[in-house]
Every structure is written in structure tokens, then in C-alpha cells.
C-alpha positions as CSV (number, residue, x, y, z in Angstrom):
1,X,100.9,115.2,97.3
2,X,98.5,112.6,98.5
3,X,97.9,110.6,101.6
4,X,101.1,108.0,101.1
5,X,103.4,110.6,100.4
6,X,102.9,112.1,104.0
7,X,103.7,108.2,105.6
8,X,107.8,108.1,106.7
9,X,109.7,106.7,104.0
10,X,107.2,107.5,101.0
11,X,108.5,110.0,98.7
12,X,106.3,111.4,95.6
13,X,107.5,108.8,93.1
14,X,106.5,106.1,95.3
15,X,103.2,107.0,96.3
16,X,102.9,107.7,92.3
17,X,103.6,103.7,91.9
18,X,101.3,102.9,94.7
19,X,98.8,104.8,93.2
20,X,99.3,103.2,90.0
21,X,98.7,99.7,91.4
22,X,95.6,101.0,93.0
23,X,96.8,101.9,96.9
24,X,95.6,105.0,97.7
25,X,95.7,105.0,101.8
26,X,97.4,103.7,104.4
27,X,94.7,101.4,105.5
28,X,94.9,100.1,101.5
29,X,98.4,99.5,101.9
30,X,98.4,98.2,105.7
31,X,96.2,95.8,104.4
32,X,98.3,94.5,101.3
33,X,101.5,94.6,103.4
34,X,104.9,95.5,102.0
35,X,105.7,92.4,100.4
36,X,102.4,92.5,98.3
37,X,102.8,95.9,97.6
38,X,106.6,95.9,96.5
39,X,105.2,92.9,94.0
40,X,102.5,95.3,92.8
41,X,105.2,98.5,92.0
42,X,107.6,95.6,90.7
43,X,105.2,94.3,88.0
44,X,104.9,98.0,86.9
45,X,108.8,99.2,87.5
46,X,111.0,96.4,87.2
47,X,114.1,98.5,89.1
48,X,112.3,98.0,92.3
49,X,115.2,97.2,94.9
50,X,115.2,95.9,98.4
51,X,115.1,99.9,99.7
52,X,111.9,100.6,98.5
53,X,110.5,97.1,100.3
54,X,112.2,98.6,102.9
55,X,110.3,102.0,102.3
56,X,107.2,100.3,102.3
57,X,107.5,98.3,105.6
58,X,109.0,101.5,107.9
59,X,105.6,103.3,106.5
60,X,103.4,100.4,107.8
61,X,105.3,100.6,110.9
62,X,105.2,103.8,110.9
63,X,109.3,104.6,111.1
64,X,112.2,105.3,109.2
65,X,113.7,102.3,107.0
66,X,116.8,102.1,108.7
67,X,115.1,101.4,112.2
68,X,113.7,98.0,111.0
69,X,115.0,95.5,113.4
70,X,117.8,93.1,112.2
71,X,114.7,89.9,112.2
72,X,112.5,92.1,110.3
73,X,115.1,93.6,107.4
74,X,116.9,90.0,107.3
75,X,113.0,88.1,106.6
76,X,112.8,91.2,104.0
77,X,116.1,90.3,102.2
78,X,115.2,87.0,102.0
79,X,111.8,87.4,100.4
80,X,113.5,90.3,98.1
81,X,116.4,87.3,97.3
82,X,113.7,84.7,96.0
83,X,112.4,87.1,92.8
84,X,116.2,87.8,91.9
């Protein structure tokens, strides 16, 4: 288990992807944002769904998924709807 895996939200399998794509840390993936970084583990693992952009942006904030505010999971689904 690396650094991600010990971030809210990041399980092993993730942090495997984000690994993959070359995000190592927290500050990497702070950096790239969740958006960017969903893109990244999409190109590699085409099953990517809306929970694990979800995933990604509770570990940048640094809480569990499910206490994204209503603004912040609605602008997520939005972005996740334009690549369906």
C-alpha cells in the first residue's frame, strides 16, 4: 500500500490506476485534479464510472465521497455526462 491508498476514498485498485498513469502522491494528484485524473484511469480502464470521479475529488478534499456538496457532485455529473 502506497501513499494514495491511505487518502479517504482511494482503495488499492485505484491507487494501482493512479500509479499507472504516473500519480504517485497527493500533491501529483492535487495538482492534476480529479477530472484530469479520472481522464488518465479512463484512457487505461474504460469502466471508469462517475463513483470513482467521485473517489478522486473526496481524496483532494480530503472527505468521504458521499459528503461532496450537491454544487460540487452536480458540476461532476455534468463533466462525467459529456464523455458518455
Amino acid at each position: 500500500m502506497g501513499e494514495l491508498a491511505s487518502l479517504l476514498n482511494i482503495g488499492p485498485v485505484v491507487e494501482e490506476q493512479l500509479n499507472a498513469v504516473g500519480i504517485t502522491t497527493y500533491e501529483q494528484l492535487k495538482k492534476v485534479g480529479s477530472r484530469q485524473a479520472w481522464l488518465y484511469i479512463k484512457a487505461i480502464d474504460p469502466s471508469a464510472c462517475i463513483h470513482r470521479l467521485y473517489a478522486l475529488e473526496g481524496a483532494i478534499q480530503g472527505i468521504k465521497k458521499s459528503q461532496l456538496s450537491v454544487d460540487k457532485k452536480t458540476e461532476l455529473k455534468e463533466f462525467y455526462n459529456s464523455f458518455k
